[in-house]
N, C-alpha and C positions, 0 to 999 in steps of 0.2 A: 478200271485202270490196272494194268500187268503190264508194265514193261520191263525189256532188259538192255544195257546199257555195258561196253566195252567189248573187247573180246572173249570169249571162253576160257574158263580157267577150269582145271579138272574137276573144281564143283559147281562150274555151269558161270554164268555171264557174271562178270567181274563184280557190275551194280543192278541189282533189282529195284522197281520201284513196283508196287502192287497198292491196292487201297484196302482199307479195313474193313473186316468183313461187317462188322457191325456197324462202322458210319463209315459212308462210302468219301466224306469231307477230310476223310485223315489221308493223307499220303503215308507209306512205308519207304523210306529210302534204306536198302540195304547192301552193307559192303558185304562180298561173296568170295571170298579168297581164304577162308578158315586154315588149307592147311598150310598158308606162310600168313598165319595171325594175322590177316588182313593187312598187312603191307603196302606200302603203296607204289606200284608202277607206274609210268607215264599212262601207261592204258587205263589204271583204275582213278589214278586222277580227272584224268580227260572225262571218263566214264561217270564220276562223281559227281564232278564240274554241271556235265550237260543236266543230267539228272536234277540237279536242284535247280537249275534255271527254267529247268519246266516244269517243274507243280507250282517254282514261283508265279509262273506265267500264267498255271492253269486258275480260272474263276473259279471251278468248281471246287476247289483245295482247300479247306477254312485251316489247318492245322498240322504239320510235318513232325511225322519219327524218324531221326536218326538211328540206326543201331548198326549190329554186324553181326555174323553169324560163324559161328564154333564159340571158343574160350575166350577170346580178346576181340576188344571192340575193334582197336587199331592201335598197332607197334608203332605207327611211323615211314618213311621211309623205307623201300626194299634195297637194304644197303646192298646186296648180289649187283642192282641193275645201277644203283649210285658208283659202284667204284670201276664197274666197267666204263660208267661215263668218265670216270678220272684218267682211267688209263688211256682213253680217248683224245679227246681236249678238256682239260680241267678248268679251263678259262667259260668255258660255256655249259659247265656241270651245274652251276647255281642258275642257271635260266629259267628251271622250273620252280622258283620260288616265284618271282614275278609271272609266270603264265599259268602256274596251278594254282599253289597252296594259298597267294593271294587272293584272288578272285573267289576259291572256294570257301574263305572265310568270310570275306566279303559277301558272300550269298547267302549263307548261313544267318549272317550276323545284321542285316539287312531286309530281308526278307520281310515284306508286308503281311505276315503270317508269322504266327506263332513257331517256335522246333521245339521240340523235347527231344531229348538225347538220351536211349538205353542204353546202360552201359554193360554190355554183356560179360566184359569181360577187360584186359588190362587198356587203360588207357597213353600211352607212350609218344614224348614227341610229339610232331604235325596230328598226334591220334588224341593228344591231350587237347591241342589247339583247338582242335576242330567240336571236342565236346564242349569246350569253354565259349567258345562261341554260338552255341544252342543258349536260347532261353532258358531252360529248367533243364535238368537231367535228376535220373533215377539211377542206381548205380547195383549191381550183383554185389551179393556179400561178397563173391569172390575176385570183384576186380581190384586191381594195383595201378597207381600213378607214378610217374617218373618223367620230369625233362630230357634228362638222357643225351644233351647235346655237349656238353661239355666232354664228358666221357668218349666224343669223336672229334672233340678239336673245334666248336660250331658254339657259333650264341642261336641265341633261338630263332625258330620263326612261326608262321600260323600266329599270330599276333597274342603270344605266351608272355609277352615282356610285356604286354599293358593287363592283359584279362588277369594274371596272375595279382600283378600289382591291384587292379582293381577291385579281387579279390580276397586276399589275404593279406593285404600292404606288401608296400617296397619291400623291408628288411627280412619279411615271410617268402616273398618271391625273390628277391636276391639269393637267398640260402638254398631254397630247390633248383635255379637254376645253377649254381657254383658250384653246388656236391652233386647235383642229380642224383640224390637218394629218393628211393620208390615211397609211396603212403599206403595206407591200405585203405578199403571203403570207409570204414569205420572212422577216420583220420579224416577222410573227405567230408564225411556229414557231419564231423563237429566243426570242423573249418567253416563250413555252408558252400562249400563248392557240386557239394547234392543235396538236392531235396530229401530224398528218401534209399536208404539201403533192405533190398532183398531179397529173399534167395534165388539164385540165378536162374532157377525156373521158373521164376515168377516173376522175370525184372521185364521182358516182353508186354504182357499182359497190364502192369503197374504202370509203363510208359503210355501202352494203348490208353487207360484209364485218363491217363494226365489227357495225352493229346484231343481225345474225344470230349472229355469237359472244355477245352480250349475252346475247340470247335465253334460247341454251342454256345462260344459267348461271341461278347462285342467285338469282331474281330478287325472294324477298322479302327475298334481305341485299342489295343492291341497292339497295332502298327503305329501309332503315338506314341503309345509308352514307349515302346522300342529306339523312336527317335529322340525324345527326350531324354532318357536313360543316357545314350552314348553323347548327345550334344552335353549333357548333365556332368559326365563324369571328366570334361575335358574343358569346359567355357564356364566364364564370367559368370556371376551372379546374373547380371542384365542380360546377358546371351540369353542363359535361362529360361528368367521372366517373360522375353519376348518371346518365346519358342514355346512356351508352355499357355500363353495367350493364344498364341496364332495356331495351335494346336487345340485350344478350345472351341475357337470360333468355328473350326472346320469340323470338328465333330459335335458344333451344337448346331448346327441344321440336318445334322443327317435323319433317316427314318430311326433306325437302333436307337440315337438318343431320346428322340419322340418317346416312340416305343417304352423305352427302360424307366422316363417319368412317369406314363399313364399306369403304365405296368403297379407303380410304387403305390401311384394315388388306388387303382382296384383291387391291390392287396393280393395280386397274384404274380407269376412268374414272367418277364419278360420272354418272346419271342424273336432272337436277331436275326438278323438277314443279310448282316455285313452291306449297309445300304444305308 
């Protein structure tokens, strides 16, 4: 798998998507815009968008990297091509909320597959969203967080007012988004909004790591937890219960569960097959 996704941008096509060289089950999604710190245009949205809708689609895919490549993972917003939209019609400048930054978290956040999220570098705005919305992330020592929407007038979006809350509580996420003061990684991993901080040359590799262990596991209980987790943090007790039954029953006829019991009782390593 090599592909490229949007238009060309003077460091080559907006989104790469490639497979890892050492398990061909990992997808690479990468933003390609380093010298405007990966920004986001209608082009690299669009370009993003498709991208993760097709290694969702792909069988072959057990496990998804998010990352970007220069210094920052993603600022945000390319305010240059936002305020041209203003001076345009302002009335239809928010449209790409509902037809991008939606959908793209929704995909992300969704996704019958695992994501891990490198963070190469600063995470900002729809660029914070979009890592909050991955499964697990690893983070550079050198990357910085910041909401950043206040500071132009905007509550947020990339669904920052739930993942923040769900992360850090309300009064933690009220306070980043009201000041939109930056964190640093370090600030990140004691909060638990990363797994692990290190050094920025090794934050690629550290993510392969995660993603490729994902892989080889149970990747349709995986896609369980995923819907438990969010029905989890929003429903009823009994919501719950019922969804975390009906979620058992379906992955106790699969082969994986088979598998993972024999595996236990022969006293060696299960085999999955996401099946």
């Amino acid at each position: 798998m090599q592909t490229n996704s949007g238009a060309a941008e003077p460091d080559g096509p907006a989104v790469l998507v490639t497979a890892d060289d050492k398990d061909p089950a990992v997808a690479i999604v990468t933003l390609n815009r380093p010298a405007k710190r990966n920004a986001l245009t209608v082009e690299v949205k669009e370009a993003l968008l498709e991208a993760l809708e097709r290694v969702a689609a792909d069988g072959a895919v057990r496990a998804v990297l998010l990352t970007g490549t220069g210094k920052s993972f993603c600022v945000g917003q390319d305010l240059g091509e936002h305020v041209e939209s203003l001076r345009g019609n302002a009335a239809t400048s928010f449209d790409t909320v509902e037809k991008h930054y939606n959908p793209i978290v929704r995909a992300i956040a969704t996704m019958p597959k695992p994501v891990v999220c490198a963070l190469n570098g600063g995470a900002v705005g729809a660029g914070l969203g979009f890592a909050l919305a991955c499964d697990l992330r690893v983070a550079a020592d050198t990357a910085t967080f910041a909401t950043a929407f206040s500071a132009i007038g905007l509550t947020a979006d990339s669904g920052l007012s739930a993942s923040l809350v769900h992360s850090l509580g309300a009064a933690r996420a009220t306070e980043l988004l009201l000041l939109g003061e930056s964190f640093d990684a370090q600030q990140a991993l004691a909060s638990g909004l990363v797994r692990t901080v290190v050094p920025a040359e090794e934050v690629l590799g550290a993510g392969l790591e995660l993603a490729r262990r994902l892989a080889a596991g149970p990747t349709l209980a995986y896609a369980e937890i995923k819907k438990a987790v969010a029905i989890g943090a929003v429903s009823s007790l009994d919501t719950v219960l019922a969804n975390e039954g009906e979620g058992q029953a379906r992955l106790g006829v699969t082969r994986d569960h088979r598998e993972a019991v024999e595996a236990f009782l022969e006293k060696r390593k299960p085999a999955f097959e996401g099946r």
